[in-house]
C-alpha positions, 0 to 999 in steps of 0.5 A: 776542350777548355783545358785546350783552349786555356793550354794554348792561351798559357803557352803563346810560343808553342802556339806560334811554333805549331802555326809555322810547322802548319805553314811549312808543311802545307807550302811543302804539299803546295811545291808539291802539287805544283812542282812539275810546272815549275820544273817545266816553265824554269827548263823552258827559260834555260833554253830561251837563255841558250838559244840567245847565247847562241846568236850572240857567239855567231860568225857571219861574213859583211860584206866591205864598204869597199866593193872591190874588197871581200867580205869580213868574217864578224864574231859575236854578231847577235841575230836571228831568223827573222834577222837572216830574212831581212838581210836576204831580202835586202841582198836580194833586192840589191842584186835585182837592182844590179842586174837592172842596173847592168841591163840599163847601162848594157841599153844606154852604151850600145843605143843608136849605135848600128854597124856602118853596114849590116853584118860588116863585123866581125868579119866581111866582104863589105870593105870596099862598101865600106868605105862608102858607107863611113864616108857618107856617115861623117858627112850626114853628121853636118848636114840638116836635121832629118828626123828619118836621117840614120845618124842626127845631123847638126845643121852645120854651114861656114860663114860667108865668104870674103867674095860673097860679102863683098859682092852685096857691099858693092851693091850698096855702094853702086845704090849710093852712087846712083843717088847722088848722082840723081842729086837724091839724099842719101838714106841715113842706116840703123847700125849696130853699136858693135860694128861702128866706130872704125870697127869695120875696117877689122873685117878683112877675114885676115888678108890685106884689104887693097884700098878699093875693098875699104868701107866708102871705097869708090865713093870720092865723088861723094860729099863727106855726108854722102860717105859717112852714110854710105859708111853706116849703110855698109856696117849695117848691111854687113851686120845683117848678112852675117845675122842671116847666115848665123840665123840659117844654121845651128852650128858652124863647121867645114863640112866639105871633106875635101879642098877644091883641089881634091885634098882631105880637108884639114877644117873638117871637123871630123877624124878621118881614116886614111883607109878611106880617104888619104891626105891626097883625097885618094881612096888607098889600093890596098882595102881596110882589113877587120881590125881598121874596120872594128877601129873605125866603127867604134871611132865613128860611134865615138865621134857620133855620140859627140855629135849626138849630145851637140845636137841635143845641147842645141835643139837641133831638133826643134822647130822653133825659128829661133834655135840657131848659132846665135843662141846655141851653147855649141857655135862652132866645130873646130876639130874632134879627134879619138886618142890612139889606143885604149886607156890602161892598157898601154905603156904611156897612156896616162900622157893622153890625159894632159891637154898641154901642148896638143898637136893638132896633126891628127895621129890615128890608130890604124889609120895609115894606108900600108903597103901590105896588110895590117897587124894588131900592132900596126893598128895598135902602135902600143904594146898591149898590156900581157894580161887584162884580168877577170871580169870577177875580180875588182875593177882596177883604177889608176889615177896616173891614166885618168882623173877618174881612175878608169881604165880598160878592163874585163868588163869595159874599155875606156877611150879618149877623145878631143874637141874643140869648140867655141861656145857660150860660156854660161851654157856649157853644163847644158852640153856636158849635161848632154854628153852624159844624157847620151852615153857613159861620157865624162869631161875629164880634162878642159882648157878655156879660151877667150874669144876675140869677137873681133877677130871672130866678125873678120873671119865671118863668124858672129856668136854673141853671148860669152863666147870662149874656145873650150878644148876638151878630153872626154873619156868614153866608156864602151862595155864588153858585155855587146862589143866583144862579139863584134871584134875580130880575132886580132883585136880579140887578141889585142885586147886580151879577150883570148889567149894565143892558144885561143885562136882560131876558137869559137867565140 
């Protein structure tokens, strides 16, 4: 054992050569016993390389920023499964709230809008009744609110008339006369400062006042005290009648269809179709047939919505006394008018647009009282467009017709409609605001007028506020989804709903 020992001490480098072969040799039985796992554990992480090399060179559709356009086909997109459930979820929560959503618009567009008379479309018998039952509608439309009233009223009233107004003047002159001639002391009257100062005598409701209709006529035998109170007492009382008329309606407006002589009133507000009445004030021989009855529904539902959000700018419904014209946003109805024709679909339908020039003789579709019975194209005066399109396919959009781009198509129509009206210029968002609150309704066009206050006082009309003239383009929109089962085969047609070899078809 020495002889060993004193080798290994002798012989350094054999010993470090013998330690490194001991080493190799038991890493080599080390690799051995635990080769296998290595193995193992190195093959697992080539399939975990393989498997993210595989979501990296995936191919996948986005879908647009546009939604009109298709999806785009994306290469070396990375992810994986609990990515494709994420993604799903979201399409899935996005489609609920599309079908929400389209469910919503369905409810909001065909709300409060029942048929003239129960089953009258698509077709009927009723069209005589009919008549009855359009004409009264536009009426109920300015009378008083009525909680249990079909359609909201809009407690519409003309101003007071030169005769009544002169009549209650002549009360107060006869009052000053008699004191003065008792040798009593004239009363000395409060007076707005708008009406004093000569103002007076521009209240004349436009006609040549003969001298005995001037403030303090009829009072030469009064001392030039006497006539200058009686001249107060006047613009006072004047004041306050036309305060008590503004206070008792919500709006003004002509609601008397007809004149005294029995002819269609041009002051009403409302558009009227010839079928019912005609400009003699005549009901027409020849009864409406379902295309003027499917036009004059839904203008009817156009012109109501209009009314409906006037109502609500002004509160019709509220009971408090001090809801009225003088602090209403809407003071007046001048005219409403629906556009011919449906926007998109014709040749020179962008012309409607444009509120220059607007020639208040009303031209209606499918208005006129013919001879003989009417056709699309009668009812329609424009050529239809020869193909609308899929409801699948994107939405068109033309600028040239709107300024939103609109137009009608597969899924809606698109309708315009005039209105003329004075308001209070700080208070209109309030009433576009309530246009939007009661239907898919938007300003799109508007041309601001401002409004003599004097020349308003002659005619009868008190406003305060800023009042202005506003002559609006307000486009409506009307969704297939509920209006097609109501129109007739020949606006079916018109429409491009059907195909000529379609008719006669079940809907």
């Amino acid at each position: 054992m020495k002889n060993v020992l004193d080798w290994f001490k002798n012989n350094i480098l054999a010993d470090i050569a013998i330690l490194i072969v001991l080493v190799s040799v038991g890493f080599m039985v080390f690799v051995h016993l635990r080769g296998a796992a290595l193995k193992e554990e190195m093959a697992q992480r080539n399939r975990v390389v393989s498997e993210i090399s595989s979501y990296m060179e995936q191919t996948l559709k986005v879908p647009s920023e546009d939604p009109n356009e298709k999806p785009k086909d994306v290469t070396g997109v990375t992810y994986k499964p609990a990515t494709i459930e994420a993604v799903k979820q979201i399409q899935e929560r996005m489609s609920t709230e599309a079908r929400q959503t389209t469910r919503y618009l369905r409810q909001k567009n065909q709300a409060g809008h029942e048929l003239l008379i129960e089953g009258m479309l698509p077709e009927t018998r009723a069209a005589f009744n009919a008549r009855e039952a359009y004409i009264k509608a536009l009426q109920d439309l300015l009378k008083p609110y009525d909680p249990e009233a079909p359609y909201v009223g809009l407690n519409a009233g003309l101003p007071l008339t030169a005769e009544e107004i002169n009549a209650e003047l002549q009360k107060v002159r006869d009052q000053y006369t008699q004191l003065a001639a008792s040798g009593a002391a004239a009363p000395v009257p409060e007076t707005d400062e708008m009406l004093r100062g000569g103002r007076f005598d521009r209240f004349n409701r436009g006609e040549p006042r003969e001298p005995a209709n001037r403030p303090g006529a009829g009072a030469e035998g009064l001392s030039l005290e006497t006539q200058q109170r009686l001249r107060d007492a006047l613009v006072s009382r004047l004041e306050g009648l036309l305060e008590e008329r503004a206070k008792s309606i919500d709006i003004y407006a002509d609601f008397r269809l007809l004149t005294a002589e029995g002819r269609k009133n041009p002051e009403f507000p409302f558009q009227v179709a010839d079928w019912a009445v005609n400009d003699e004030g005549n009901k027409p021989g020849i009864l409406p047939n379902y295309q003027q009855l499917f036009e004059g529904q839904i203008e009817f539902w156009i012109q109501l919505d209009i009314a409906r959000a006037i109502a609500l700018a002004n509160r019709v419904a509220s009971e408090e006394a001090s809801v009225n014209v003088l602090n209403a946003p809407v003071k007046r109805l001048i005219q409403l008018d629906v556009l011919p024709g449906y926007i998109g679909l014709h040749d020179g339908s962008a012309g409607s647009t444009r509120m220059a020039g607007y020639n208040p003789d009303r031209e209606r579709p499918g208005t006129g009282a013919t001879a003989s019975a009417a056709t699309p194209e009668t009812i329609y005066p424009i050529p239809p467009a020869n193909a609308i399109g899929n409801p699948d396919q994107p939405l068109p959009d033309n600028f040239l017709a709107s300024p939103t781009g609109r137009v009608s198509n597969a899924l809606y129509d698109v309708r315009h409609a005039r209105l003329s009206i004075v308001a209070d210029a700080e208070q209109l968002p309030s009433f576009f605001d309530a246009l939007a609150d009661v239907n898919l309704m938007t300003v799109i066009d508007m041309q601001v007028t401002d409004v003599d206050e004097w020349d308003a006082l002659a005619e009868g009309y008190l406003y305060r506020g800023d009042a202005v003239q506003v002559d609006l383009l307000i486009e409506t929109i009307w969704l297939r989804d509920w209006t097609r089962e109501l129109m007739p085969e020949g606006t079916k047609l018109y429409l491009g709903v059907i195909t000529p070899d379609q008719r006669g078809a079940t809907p």
